[in-house]
C-alpha positions in Angstrom: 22.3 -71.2 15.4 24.3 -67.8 15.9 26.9 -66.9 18.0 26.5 -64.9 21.2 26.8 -61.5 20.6 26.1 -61.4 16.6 23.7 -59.4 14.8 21.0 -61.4 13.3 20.9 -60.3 9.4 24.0 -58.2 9.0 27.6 -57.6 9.6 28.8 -56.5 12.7 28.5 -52.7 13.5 32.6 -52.7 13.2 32.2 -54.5 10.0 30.3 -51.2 9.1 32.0 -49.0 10.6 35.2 -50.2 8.5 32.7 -50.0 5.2 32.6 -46.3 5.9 36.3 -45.4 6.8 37.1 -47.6 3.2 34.4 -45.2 1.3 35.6 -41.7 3.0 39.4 -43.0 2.2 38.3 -44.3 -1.4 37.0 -40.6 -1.7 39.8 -38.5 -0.7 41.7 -40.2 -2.9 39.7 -39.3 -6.0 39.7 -35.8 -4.9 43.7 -35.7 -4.4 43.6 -37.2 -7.9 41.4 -35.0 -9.1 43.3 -31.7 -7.7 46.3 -33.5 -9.1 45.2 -33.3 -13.1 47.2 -31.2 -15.0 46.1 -30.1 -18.5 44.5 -27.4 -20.3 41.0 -25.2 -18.8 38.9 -23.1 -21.0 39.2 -20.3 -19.8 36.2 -18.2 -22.6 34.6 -19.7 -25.9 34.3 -16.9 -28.5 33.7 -16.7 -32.2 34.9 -14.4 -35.3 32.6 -14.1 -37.8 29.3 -14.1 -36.3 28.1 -10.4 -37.1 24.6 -11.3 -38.8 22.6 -8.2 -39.8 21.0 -7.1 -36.1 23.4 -8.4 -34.2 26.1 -5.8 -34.0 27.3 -3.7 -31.0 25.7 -4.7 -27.9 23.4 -7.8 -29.4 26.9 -9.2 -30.6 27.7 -11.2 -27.2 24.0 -12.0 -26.8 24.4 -13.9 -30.6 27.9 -15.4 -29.2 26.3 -17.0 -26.2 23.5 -18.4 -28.4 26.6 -20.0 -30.2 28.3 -21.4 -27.3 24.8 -23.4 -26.1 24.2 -24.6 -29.7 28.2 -25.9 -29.6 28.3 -26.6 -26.1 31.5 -26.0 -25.1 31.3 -25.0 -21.8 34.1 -22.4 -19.5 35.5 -23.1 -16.7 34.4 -20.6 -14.0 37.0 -18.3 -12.7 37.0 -19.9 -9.3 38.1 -23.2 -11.1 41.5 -20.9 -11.4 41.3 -19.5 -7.9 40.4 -22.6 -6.2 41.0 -25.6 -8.1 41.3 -28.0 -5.5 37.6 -27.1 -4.6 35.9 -26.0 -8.0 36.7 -28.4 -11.4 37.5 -26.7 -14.2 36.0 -27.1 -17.8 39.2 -29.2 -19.5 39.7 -28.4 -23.1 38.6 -32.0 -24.8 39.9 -31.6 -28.6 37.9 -34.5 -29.8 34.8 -33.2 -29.1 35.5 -29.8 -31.1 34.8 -31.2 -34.4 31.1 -32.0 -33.2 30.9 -28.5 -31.6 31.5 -27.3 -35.1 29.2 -29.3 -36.6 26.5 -28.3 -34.4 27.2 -24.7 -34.8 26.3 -25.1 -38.4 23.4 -26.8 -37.6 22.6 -23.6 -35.2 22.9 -21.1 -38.5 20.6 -23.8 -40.9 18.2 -23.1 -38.1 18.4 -19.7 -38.5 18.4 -18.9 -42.2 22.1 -19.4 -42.9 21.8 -22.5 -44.9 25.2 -22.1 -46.5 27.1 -21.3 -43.3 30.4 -23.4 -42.4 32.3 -24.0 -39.4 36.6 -23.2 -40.4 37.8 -24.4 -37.2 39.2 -23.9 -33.6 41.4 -21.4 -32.4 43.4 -22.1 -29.2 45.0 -19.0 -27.5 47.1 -20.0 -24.8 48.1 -16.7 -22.7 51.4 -16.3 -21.3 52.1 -17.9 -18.3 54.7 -19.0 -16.0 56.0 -22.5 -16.9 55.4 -25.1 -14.5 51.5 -24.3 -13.5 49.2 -27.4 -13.5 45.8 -25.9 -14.7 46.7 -23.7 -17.9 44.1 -21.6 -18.7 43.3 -21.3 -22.7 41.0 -19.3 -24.6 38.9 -20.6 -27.8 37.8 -18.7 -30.8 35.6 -20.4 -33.2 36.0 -19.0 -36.9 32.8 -18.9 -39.0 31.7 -18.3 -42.8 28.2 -17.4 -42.2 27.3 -17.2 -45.9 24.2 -15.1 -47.1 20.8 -15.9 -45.2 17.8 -17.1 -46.6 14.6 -14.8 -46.8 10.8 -15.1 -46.7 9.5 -14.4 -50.3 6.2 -15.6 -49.1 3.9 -16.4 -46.5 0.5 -18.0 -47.7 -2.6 -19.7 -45.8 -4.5 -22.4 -46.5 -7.7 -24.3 -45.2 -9.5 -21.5 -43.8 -11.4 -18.6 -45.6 -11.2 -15.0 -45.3 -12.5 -13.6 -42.2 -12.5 -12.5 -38.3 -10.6 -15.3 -37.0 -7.9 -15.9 -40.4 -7.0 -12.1 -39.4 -6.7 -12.8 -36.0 -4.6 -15.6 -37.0 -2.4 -13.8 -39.4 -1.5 -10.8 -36.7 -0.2 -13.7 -34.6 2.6 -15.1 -37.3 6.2 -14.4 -36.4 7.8 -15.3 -39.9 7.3 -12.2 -42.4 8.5 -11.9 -46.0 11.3 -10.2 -46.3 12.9 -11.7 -42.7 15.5 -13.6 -42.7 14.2 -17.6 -42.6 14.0 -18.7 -38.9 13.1 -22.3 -38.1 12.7 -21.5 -34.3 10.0 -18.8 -35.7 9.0 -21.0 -37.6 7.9 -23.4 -35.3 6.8 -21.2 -32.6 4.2 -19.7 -34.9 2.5 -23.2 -35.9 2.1 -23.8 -32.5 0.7 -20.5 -31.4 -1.9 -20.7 -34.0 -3.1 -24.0 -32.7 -3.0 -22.8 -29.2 -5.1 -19.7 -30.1 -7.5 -22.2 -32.2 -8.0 -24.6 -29.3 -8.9 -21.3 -27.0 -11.4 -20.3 -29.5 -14.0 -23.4 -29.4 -11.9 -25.2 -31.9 -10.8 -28.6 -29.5 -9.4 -30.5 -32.5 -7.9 -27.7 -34.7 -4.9 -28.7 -36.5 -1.7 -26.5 -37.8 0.6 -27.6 -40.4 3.3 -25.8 -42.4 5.8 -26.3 -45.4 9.2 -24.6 -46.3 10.2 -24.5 -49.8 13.7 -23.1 -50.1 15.2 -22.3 -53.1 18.8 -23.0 -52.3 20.4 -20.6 -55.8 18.0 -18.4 -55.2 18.6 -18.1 -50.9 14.6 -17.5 -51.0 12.1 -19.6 -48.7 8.4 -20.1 -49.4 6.1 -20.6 -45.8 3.1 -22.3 -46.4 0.5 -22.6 -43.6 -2.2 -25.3 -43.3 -5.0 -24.3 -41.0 -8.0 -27.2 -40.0 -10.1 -25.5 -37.5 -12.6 -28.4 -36.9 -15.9 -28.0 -35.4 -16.4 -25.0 -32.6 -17.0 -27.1 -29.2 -18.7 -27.0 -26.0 -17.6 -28.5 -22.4 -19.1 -31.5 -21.4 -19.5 -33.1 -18.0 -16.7 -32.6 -15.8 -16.1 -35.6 -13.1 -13.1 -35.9 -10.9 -10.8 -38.9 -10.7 -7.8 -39.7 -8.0 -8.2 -39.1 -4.6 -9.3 -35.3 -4.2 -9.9 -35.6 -0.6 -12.3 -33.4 -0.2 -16.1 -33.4 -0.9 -16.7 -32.5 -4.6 -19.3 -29.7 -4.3 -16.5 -27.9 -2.7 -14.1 -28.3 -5.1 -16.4 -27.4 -8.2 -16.3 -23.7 -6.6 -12.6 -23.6 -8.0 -14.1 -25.1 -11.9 -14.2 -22.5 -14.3 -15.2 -25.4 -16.8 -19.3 -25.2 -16.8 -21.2 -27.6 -18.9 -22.5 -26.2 -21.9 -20.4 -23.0 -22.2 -17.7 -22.5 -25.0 -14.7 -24.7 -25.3 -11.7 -22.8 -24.2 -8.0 -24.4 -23.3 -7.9 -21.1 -21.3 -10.7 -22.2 -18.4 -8.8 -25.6 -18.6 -5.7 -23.3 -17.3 -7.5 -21.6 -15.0 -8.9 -24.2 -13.4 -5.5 -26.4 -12.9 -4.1 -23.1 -11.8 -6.9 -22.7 -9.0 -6.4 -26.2 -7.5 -3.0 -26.0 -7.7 -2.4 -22.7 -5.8 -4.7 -24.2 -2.7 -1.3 -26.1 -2.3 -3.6 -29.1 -1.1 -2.2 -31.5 -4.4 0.5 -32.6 -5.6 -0.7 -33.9 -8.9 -3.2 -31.6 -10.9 -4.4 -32.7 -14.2 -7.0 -31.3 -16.4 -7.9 -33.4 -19.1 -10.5 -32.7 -22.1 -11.6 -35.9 -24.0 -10.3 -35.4 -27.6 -10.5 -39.2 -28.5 -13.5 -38.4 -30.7 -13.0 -35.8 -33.3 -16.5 -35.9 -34.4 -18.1 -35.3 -31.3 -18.5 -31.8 -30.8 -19.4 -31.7 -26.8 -15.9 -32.3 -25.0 -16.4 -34.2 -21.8 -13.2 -33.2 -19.2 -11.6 -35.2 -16.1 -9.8 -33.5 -13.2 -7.2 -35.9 -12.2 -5.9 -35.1 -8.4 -3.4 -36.6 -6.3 -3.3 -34.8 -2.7 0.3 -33.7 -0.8 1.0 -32.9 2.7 -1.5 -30.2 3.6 0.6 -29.0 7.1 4.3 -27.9 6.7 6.3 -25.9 9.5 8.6 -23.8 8.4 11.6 -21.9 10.1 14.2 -18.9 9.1 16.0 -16.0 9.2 15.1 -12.5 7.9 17.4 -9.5 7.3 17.5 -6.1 6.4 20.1 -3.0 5.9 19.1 0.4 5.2 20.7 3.1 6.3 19.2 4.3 9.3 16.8 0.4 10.2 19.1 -2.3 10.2 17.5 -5.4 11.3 18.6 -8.9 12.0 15.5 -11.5 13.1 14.4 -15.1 12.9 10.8 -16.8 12.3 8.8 -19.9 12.7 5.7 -20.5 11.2 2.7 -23.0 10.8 0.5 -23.4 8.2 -2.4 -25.9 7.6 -4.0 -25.5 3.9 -7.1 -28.0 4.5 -8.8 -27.3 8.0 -11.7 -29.9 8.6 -11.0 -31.5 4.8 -13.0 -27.9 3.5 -9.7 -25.8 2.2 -10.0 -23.8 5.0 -6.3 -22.2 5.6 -5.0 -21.3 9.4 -1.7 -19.6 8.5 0.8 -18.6 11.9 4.0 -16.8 12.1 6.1 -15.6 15.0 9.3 -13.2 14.7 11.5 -12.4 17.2 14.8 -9.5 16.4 17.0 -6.6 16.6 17.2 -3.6 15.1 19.8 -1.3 15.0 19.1 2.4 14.0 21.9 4.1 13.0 23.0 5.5 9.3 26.3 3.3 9.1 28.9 1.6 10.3 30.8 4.8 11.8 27.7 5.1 14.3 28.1 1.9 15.7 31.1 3.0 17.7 28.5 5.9 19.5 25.7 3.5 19.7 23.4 4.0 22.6 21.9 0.9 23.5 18.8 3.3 25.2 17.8 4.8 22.0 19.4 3.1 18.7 18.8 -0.6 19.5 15.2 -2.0 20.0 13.6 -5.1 20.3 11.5 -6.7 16.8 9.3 -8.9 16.6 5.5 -9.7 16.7 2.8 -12.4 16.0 0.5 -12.8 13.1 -2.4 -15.5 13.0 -4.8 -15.4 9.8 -7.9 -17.9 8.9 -9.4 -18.2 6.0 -12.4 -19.1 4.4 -11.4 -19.1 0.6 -14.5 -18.5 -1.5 -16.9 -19.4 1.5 -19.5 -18.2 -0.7 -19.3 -18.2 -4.5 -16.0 -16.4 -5.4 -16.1 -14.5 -1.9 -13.3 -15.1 0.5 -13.8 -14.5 4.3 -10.2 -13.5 6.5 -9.8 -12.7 9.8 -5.9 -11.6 11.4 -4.5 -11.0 14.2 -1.2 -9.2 14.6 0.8 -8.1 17.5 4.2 -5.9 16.6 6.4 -4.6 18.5 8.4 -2.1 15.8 11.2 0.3 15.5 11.1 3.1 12.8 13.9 5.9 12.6 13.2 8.1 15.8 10.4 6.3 17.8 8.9 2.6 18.2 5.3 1.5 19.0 3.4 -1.7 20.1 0.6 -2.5 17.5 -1.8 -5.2 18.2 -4.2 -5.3 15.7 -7.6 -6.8 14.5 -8.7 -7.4 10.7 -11.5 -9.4 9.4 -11.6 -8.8 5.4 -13.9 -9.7 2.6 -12.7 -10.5 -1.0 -14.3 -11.0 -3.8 -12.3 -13.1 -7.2 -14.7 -10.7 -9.4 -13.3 -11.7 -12.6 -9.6 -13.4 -13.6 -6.7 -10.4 -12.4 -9.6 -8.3 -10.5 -9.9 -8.6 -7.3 -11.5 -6.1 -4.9 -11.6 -6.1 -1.3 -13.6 -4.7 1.8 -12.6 -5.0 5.6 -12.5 -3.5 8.8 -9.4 -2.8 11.0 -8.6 -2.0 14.8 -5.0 -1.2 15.9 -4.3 -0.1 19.3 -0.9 1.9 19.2 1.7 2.6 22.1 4.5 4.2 21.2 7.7 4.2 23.5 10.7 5.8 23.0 13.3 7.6 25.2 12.4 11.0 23.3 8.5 10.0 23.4 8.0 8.8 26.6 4.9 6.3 27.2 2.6 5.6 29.6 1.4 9.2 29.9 -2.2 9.1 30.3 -2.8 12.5 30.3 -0.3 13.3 27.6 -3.5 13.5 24.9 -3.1 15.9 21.6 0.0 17.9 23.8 2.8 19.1 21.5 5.1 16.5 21.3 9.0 16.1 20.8 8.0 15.2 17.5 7.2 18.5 16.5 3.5 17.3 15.1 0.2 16.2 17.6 -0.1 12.6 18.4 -2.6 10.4 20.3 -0.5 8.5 22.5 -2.0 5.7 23.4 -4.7 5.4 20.9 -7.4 3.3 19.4 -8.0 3.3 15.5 -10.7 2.2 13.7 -10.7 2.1 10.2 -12.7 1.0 7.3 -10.9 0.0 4.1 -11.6 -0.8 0.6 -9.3 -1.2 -2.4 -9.1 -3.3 -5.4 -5.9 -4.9 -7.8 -5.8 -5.7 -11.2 -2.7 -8.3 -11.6 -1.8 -9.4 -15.2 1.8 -10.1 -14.3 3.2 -13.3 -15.9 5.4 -14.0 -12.4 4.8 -12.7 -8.8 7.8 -13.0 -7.9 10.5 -11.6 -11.3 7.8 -10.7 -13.7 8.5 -10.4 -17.4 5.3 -8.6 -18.9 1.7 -7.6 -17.8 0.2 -5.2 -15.8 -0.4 -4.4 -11.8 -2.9 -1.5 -10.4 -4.2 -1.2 -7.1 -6.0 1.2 -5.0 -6.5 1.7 -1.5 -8.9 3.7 0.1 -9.4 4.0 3.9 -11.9 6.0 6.2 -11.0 6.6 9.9 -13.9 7.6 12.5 -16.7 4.9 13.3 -15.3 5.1 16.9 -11.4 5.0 18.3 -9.5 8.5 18.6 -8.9 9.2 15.1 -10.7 10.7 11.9 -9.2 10.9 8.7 -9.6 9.4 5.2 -6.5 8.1 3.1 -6.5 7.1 -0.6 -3.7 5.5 -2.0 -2.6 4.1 -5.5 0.1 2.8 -7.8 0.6 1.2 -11.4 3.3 -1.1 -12.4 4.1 -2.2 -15.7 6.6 -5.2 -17.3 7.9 -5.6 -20.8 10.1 -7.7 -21.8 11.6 -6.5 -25.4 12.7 -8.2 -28.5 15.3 -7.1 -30.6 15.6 -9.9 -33.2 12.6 -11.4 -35.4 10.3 -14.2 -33.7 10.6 -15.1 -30.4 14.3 -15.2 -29.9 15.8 -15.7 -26.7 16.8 -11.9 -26.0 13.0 -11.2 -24.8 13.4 -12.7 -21.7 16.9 -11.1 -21.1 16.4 -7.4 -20.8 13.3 -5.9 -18.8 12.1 -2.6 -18.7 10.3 -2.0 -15.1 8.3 1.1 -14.7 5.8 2.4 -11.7 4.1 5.6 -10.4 1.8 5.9 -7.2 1.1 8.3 -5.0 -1.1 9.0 -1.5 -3.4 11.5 0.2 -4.4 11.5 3.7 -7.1 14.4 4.6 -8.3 14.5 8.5 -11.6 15.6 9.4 -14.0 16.2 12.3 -13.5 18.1 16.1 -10.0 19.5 16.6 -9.1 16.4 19.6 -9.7 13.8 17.0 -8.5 15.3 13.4 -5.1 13.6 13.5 -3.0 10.7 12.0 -0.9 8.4 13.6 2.9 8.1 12.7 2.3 4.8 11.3 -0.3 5.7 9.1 0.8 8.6 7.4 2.9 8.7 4.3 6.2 7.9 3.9 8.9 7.3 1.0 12.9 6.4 0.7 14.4 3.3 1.4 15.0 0.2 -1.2 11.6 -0.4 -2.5 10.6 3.6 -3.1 13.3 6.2 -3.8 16.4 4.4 -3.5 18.6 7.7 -2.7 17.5 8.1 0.7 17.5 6.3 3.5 14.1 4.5 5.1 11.4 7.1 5.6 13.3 9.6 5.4 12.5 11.6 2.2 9.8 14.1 3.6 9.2 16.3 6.8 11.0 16.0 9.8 10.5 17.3 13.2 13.0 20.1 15.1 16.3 18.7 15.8 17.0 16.9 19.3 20.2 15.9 20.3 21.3 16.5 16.3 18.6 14.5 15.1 15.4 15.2 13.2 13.5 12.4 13.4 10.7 11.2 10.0 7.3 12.5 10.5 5.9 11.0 7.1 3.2 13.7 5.6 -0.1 13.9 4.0 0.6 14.2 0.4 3.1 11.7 -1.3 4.1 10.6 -5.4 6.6 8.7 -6.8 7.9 6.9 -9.7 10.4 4.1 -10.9 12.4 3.3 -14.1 14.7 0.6 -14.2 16.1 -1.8 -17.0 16.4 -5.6 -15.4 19.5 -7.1 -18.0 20.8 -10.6 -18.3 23.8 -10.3 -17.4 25.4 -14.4 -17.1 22.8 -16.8 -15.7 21.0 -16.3 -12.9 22.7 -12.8 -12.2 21.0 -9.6 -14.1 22.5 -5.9 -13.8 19.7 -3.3 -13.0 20.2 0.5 -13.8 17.2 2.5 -12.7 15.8 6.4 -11.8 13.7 7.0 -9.3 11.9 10.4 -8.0 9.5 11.1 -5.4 8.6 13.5 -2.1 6.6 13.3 1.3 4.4 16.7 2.1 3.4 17.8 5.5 0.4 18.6 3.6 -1.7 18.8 0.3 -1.2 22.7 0.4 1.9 22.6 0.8 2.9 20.3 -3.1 5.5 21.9 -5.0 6.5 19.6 -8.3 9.6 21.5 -8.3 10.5 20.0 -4.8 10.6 16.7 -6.7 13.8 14.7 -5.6 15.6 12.8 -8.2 18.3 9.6 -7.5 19.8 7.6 -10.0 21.7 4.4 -9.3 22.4 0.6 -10.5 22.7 -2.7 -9.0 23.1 -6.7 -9.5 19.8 -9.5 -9.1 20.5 -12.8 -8.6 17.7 -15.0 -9.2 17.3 -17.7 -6.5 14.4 -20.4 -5.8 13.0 -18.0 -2.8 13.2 -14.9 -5.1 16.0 -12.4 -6.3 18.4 -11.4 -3.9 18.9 -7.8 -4.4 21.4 -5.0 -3.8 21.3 -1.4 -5.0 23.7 2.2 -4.7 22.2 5.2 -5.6 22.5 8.8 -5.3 20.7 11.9 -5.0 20.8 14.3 -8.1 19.5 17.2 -6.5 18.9 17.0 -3.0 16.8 19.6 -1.3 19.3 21.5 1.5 16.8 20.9 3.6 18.2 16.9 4.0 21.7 18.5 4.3 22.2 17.0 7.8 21.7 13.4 7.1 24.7 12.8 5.7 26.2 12.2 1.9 23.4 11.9 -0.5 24.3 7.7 -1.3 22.6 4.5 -0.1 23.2 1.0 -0.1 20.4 -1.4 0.1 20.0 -5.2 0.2 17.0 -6.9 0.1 15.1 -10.2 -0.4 12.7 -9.2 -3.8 12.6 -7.3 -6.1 12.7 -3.5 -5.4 8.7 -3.6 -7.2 
């Protein structure tokens, strides 16, 4: 029997209400006491003694940092000091420094310096005012490193002379006369039986031995190499819950029976399923239970996620001249009728600012330097509709502002594409944009306005209809879209103008981007993946054709160059010609003939955050007559990345090293950018 008015099954709600006001209390108290804690922070972690061969000058902190991991020991960070009430510091804990040394030896017997030994812990404590609760210390670790060990030899077994033992040996990291390196070591056994297993060989096996000679500081690397039979794929069945009918998902199966065994169409093939974002859960699974058996059957084990997600956020952008604050919503769903079919939305709604800096905004007129932004884009596809061939269709609707006019764009694009072989992929489509440009120094709605003269100082169609047919093709080898490391990325974009609408005029355009990611110390240390050298060139022509009414470009499709993902000294669009001054202004015309070219070095500098120094040159032509290599503008510049889950968030300066007088008018020859990605 309960009482009138009681909750059946738990405590009254001011029973709970009084649980929560206890926990809240309970937890400002441990903060208070926490804030309270006086004691010793460390402040740095360095050491004296650490000045291996190769690892002097600038490779000296990267060998420190490697020693304050392998000791871990961390510092505080410096708003622990600022703020300590808010951010804990890293308190000094002397028992745990004799394991840090311990483990630091440990870290040089990995690499070669069997005979290293840890002296001990220095603790600098920098003058300070008496009395202060948090007291910052610094700790220098003191080292014997001792002589290293080196490779005398380096010998195979198992396998004869031939093709694939050569191979083999090109891909070894440890070399004789290197000093001994156990993460080198390693790394190379396992490379060799990846590069086995990619080769037909399913059950290949690697093995190794280290003989040192501990007088004689010598090691002796002996590699065991058993290949196994070559293989072929068996029958490939699918397990789980895929979800969707099978004969659709064998289109994204680069595993055929029959063909050679390769771990590398076993990648492929989880990477396809995966990136149709339709499963959680993708394994691909050969059948190695039999080592005798020399056709390898494989199972595709799939377990399916949400397939619609919604998403919703705000986009920003500040260049000097387009400064632009918006927000978006979007809809996406990645398995239409349970075939993979993809209906992808996204609405954007702004404003944009277009002024060269803050100093403007006090002159701002609302009429001509703010605008609305925004638009609507809806795409559907049909990946690989038929074999590797996937059918697009989008529809966009902008309303844009560029530096000295704005235009409405709605646009039509089917598109074919066509996954020719892995990184190629060339496309074909068809595009028609209608374009209305308004401005108060372009004034729309003239109907009768044609090819006049315009303020612009070039001949525009205003309205006008464009009808385009495009073709281009990509080669991406790039380890990561998003902060690539190494590989390769070419495109080409060609683009014919005339098969109806008002304008006739063929475009090509092209670029080439390479990644490397260096290595300044033998094997695969970690330096490779902290310093990378970026590099692109590209360049456009745009050549109009046919009767005099009709031989034109629009303003949008022309060429254009400067802002933060071209030449980085200029401001957006603005590096090429411009038309006759109005009110002070010369407004970007963009041109017919373009190149370009990047250099920047992407450095490691603490974390997540990398310092980027980089060279960039370019220039915009009215026209192909008119290219003079000498009119080549050079900027130089730097700036900081910070790696988050969404991508680097990036900001650059640079400056022009010899600007062209021509630009004298738009102000000092600096920029500031901020962006979302990488700059390419």
């Amino acid at each position: 029997m309960h009482a009138p008015g009681a909750r059946q099954g738990g405590a009254p709600p001011g029973g709970q209400i009084d649980g929560v006001v206890r926990l809240l209390l309970a937890l400002l108290l441990l903060s208070a006491c926490a804030a309270r804690r006086t004691g010793d922070a460390v402040r740095s972690v360095r050491f004296e003694g650490n000045d291996r061969p190769g690892l002097r000058g600038l490779l000296l902190p990267q060998s420190d940092r490697a020693l304050r991991v392998a000791a871990d020991v961390p510092a505080s960070s410096w708003a622990a000091f600022v703020a300590p009430r808010q951010v804990e510091p890293a308190w000094l804990d002397p028992s745990s420094l004799d394991r840090a040394g311990a483990q630091v030896e440990l870290w040089y017997a990995n690499h070669g310096y069997f005979d290293a030994r840890f002296l001990g812990w220095e603790v600098l404590r920098p003058r300070r005012p008496e009395g202060r609760r948090i007291r910052p210390v610094d700790l220098v670790g003191h080292v014997d490193q001792g002589e290293p060990t080196v490779v005398t030899e380096v010998a195979f077994e198992g396998l004869p002379r031939g093709p694939l033992r050569s191979r083999l040996e090109e891909l070894v990291e440890v070399s004789v006369g290197d000093t001994f390196d156990r993460d080198a070591y390693r790394s190379t056994l396992a490379e060799l039986e990846a590069y086995l297993h990619a080769q037909a060989y399913a059950y290949a096996k690697v093995s190794g031995e280290v003989v040192v000679d501990a007088e004689a500081r010598t090691a002796s690397v002996r590699i065991r190499l058993d290949p196994g039979p070559p293989c072929t794929f068996g029958e490939v069945r699918f397990a789980g819950r895929p979800g969707v009918e099978t004969r659709i998902l064998e289109r994204w199966v680069n595993i055929r029976p029959g063909a050679t065994y390769s771990t590398r169409e076993l990648d492929r093939t989880r990477a396809a399923l995966f990136a149709l974002r339709v499963y959680a859960v993708v394994n691909v699974l050969p059948d190695l239970s039999d080592p005798t058996r020399r056709v390898v059957p494989v199972t595709i084990q799939l377990r399916p996620t949400e397939t619609q997600e919604v998403t919703a956020g705000p986009g920003f952008g500040l260049e000097p001249g387009l400064q632009q604050l918006s927000g978006s919503v979007g809809y996406t769903n990645y398995n239409v009728a349970d075939r993979l079919w993809r209906w992808e939305n996204e609405a954007e709604a702004g404003v944009a600012t277009l002024v060269d800096g803050p100093r403007d905004l006090v002159t701002l007129d609302p009429r001509t330097d703010i605008s609305p932004v925004g638009g609507v884009t809806s795409t559907f596809t049909l990946p690989r509709f038929v074999g590797r061939i996937t059918v697009a269709t989008r529809f966009t609707f902008e309303v844009r502002p560029e530096p000295g006019y704005r235009y409405i764009s709605p646009t039509l694009q089917p598109n074919l594409s066509w996954e020719a072989v892995p990184n190629f992929t060339p496309t074909a489509g068809y595009r028609l944009t209608y374009i209305d440009y308004f401005t108060e120094r372009f004034e729309t709605g003239v109907s009768d306005l044609g090819a006049a003269e315009t303020p612009f100082g070039d001949q525009v169609i205003d309205p006008g209809l464009l009808s385009v047919l495009e073709q281009g093709a990509t080669w991406d080898s790039r380890d990561d879209l998003i902060a690539p490391h190494r590989g390769w990325y070419w495109s080409l974009a060609l683009a014919e103008a005339g098969l109806g609408g008002d304008f006739q005029f063929l475009r090509a355009r092209g670029e080439v981007r390479t990644f490397r990611a260096l290595t300044f110390l033998p094997g695969k240390a970690s330096w490779q993946e902290d310093l990378v050298v970026a590099a692109r060139a590209g360049g456009g022509i745009i050549v109009p054709y046919g009767s005099e009414e009709r031989a034109k470009v629009p303003l949008p499709e022309r060429l254009f160059l400067g802002g933060g993902t071209t030449v980085r000294g200029w401001s957006a669009n603005t590096l090429g010609p411009r038309d006759e001054p109005v009110d002070g202004y010369r407004a970007p015309l963009g041109g017919k003939l373009s190149g370009w070219a990047n250099l920047e070095g992407r450095a490691r500098v603490y974390g997540q955050l990398y310092f980027v120094p980089f060279v960039d040159v370019g220039r915009v032509w009215r026209d192909p007559a008119d290219f003079d290599l000498g009119e080549l503008q050079v900027s130089v510049g730097s700036g900081f990345r910070y790696l988050t889950s969404i991508g680097p968030v990036r900001i650059d300066l640079a400056w022009v090293v010899n600007r062209d007088p021509e630009f004298d008018d738009i102000g000092p020859p600096v920029a500031v950018h901020f962006g979302l990605s990488e700059a390419f």
